[in-house]
N, C-alpha and C positions, 0 to 999 in steps of 0.2 A: 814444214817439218822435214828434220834431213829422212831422207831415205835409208835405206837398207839397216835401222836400229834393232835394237836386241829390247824387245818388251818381255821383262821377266814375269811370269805369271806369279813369281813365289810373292813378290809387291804386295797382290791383293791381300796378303795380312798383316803387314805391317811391320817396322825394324828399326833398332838402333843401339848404342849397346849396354848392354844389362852391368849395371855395377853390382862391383862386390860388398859384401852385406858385415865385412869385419865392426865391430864396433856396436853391433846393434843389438837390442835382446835376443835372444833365441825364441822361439815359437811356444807358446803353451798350448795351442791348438794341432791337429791332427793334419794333413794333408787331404785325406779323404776330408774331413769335416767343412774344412776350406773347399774344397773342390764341388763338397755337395749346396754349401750357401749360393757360393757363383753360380751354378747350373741352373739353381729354381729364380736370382737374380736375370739371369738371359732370357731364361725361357718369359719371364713377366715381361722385361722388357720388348723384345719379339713380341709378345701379345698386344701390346699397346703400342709400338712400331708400325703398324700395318696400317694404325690410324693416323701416322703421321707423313709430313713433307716439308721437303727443306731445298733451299738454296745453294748448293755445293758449287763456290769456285773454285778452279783449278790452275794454278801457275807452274808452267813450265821452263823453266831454265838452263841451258848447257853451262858448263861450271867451266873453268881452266886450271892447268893443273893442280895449281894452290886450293883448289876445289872453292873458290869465287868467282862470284858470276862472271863468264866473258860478256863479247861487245856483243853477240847475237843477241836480237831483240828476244824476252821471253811470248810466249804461247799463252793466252789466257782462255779458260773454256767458263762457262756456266752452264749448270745442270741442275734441273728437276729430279730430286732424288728420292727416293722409298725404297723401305725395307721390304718384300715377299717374304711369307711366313708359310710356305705350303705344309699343307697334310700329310701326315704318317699314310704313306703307300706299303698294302703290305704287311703292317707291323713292322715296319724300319721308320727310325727319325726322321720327323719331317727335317725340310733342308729349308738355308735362310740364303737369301739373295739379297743384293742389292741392286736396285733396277734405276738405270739412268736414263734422260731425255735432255736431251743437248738444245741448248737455247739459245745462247749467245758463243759466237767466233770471235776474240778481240776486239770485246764489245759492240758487234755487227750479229746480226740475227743472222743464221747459218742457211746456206744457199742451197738447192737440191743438188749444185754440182762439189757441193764441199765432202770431201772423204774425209774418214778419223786418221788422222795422226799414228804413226808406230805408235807410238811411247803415250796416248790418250788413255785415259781410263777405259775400261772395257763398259761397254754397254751396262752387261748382266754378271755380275763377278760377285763371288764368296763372300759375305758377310765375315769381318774377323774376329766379333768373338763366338761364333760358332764353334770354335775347337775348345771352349767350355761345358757345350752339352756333352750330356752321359755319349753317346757316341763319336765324338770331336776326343775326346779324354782318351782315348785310346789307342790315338797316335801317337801320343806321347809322354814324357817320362818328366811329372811333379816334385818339386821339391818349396817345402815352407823355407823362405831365407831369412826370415823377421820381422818387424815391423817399425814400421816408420811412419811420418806425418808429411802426409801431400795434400793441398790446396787445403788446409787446416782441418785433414780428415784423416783421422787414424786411421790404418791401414796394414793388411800383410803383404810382405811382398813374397811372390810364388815364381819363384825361376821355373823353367821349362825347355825341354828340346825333343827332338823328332826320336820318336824310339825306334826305328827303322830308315835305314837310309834308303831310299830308292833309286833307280836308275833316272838319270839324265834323261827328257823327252825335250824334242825343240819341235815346234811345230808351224807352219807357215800360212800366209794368207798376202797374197800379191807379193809387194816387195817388201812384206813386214815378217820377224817371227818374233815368235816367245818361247822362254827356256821355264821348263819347271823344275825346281830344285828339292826333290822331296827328302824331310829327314834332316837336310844341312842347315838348319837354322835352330837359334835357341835363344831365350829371351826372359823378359821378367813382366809381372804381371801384379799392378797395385790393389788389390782388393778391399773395399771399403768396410772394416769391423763389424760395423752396424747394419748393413743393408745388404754387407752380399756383392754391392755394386761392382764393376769395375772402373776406376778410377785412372788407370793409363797402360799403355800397351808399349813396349818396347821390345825388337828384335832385331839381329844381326846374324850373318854365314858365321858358320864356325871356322871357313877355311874358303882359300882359292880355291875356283872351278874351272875347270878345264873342256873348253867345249866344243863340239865337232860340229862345223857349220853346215845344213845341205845345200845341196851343191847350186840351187838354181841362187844361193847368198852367197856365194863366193866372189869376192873382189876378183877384178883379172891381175893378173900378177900377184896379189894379195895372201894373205895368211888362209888358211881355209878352218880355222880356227877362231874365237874370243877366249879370253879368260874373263870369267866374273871375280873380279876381286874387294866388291865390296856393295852388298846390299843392306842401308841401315833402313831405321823408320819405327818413329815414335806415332801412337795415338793417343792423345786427349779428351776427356769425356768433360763435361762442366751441367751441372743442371740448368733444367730451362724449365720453365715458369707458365704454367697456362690456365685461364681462367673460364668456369662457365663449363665443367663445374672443376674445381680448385684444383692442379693436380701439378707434383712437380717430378721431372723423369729427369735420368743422367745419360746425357746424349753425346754423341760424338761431338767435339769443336774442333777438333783439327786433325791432321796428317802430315806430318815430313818424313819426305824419304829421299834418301842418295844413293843412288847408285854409279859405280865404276866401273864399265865393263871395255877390257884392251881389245883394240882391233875392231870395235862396233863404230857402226855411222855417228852416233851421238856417245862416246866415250866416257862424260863424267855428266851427268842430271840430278838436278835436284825439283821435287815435285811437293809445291804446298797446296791441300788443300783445305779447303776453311768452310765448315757450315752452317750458315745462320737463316735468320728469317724461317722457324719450323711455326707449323703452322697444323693444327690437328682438325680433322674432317670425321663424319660419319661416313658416309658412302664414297663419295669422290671429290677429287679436287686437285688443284693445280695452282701452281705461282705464277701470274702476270708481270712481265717485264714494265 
């Protein structure tokens, strides 16, 4: 993995760009109404998440400017994935994680001397539709844009963006950092009529970022600066099927995301990842390579 990359933390929810909704009905439902289907939608799923596990591969790609893959070979990870659903601490929302266990190294079982990647998924990162629970909802600012039919499921669609911009944090860990971008993203949100579900996740920056590198990332001679000028990224949901006793959930199947960031070790990536083989447990369990 090259060195000195820009791992943006804002990734962990997902981006690509929201189209516009000319053409379509207008809403006959409320925004709160919509907002409160989805939240009791997350929260179930969350609840029945914690009994699940899945297979998540990871492909990693540097792009060239046409933003097609160059000649470096991609990065491939496998992981052991589950949802955490912690407890209300407090009287505050409990919080959703997503908890990773790295299995395979391009297709090699991973070695005590192998370190993660900049640009690897984080171990323990934000579940993304967490920012559908009643406290996630209050960063940001809803809008019903209409409705439409996705994978032959009626659907609304709910545009969104950050109701507060927040300052620029970049933070470091050897020769890696990450930038968080709070506020600068906005996106649209397919909501399934009938279930509440969520059906797909799209978001994008609303603009160039401008970013102040520290100093132990400084190139010599180099910029002491990145610009992030473009973090997309779609998420796909698809039901999955399980039997003993009958139950069908809508679970993530994929993730693509691209990122363009000027003056970073890794400049243009694109990051697919794909999760299948889920597998539902009482108590504990694990997928065997």
């Amino acid at each position: 993995m090259v060195r000195r990359a820009s791992m943006l933390a804002a990734c962990a929810c997902a981006l690509a760009a929201a189209l516009p909704a000319s053409g379509l009905d207008r809403p006959s439902i409320s925004v709160d109404q919509v907002l409160a289907r989805v939240a009791e939608a997350v929260e179930r799923y969350y609840a029945r998440a914690q009994s699940l596990i899945c297979l998540e591969s990871v492909r990693l790609q540097s792009l060239g400017a046409d933003l097609l893959s160059d000649a470096s070979p991609a990065r491939r990870l496998d992981y052991e994935l589950r949802v955490a659903w912690d407890p209300a601490i407090d009287g505050d929302a409990p919080e959703a994680n997503v908890l990773r266990q790295l299995v395979r190294i391009n297709g090699r079982p991973p070695r005590p001397k192998d370190e993660p990647g900049c640009m690897d998924p984080r171990a323990v990162s934000p579940e993304p539709l967490s920012m559908f629970l009643p406290k996630g909802q209050r960063d940001y600012v809803f809008t019903v844009a209409g409705t439409a039919k996705i994978d032959n499921r009626e659907a609304w669609m709910v545009d969104y963006r950050g109701r507060e911009v927040g300052p620029v944090s970049v933070t470091s860990k050897k020769d890696c950092f990450s930038i968080e971008l709070p506020g600068r993203s906005r996106g649209r949100a397919w909501i399934d009529t009938a279930t509440g579900d969520v059906l797909r996740l799209d978001e994008h920056l609303t603009g160039i970022v401008d970013v102040t590198l520290p100093k132990e990332h400084r190139l010599a001679g180099g910029a002491n600066y990145v610009v992030v000028e473009r973090l997309d990224s779609s998420v796909r949901y698809r039901p999955v099927s399980f039997e003993d006793p009958e139950e069908v959930l809508m679970l993530p199947a994929s993730i693509s995301t691209v990122t363009v960031v000027r003056n970073a070790g890794v400049p243009r990536l694109r990051t697919e990842q794909v999760f299948s083989k889920y597998q539902r447990f009482l108590t504990g369990g694990r997928i065997l390579q």
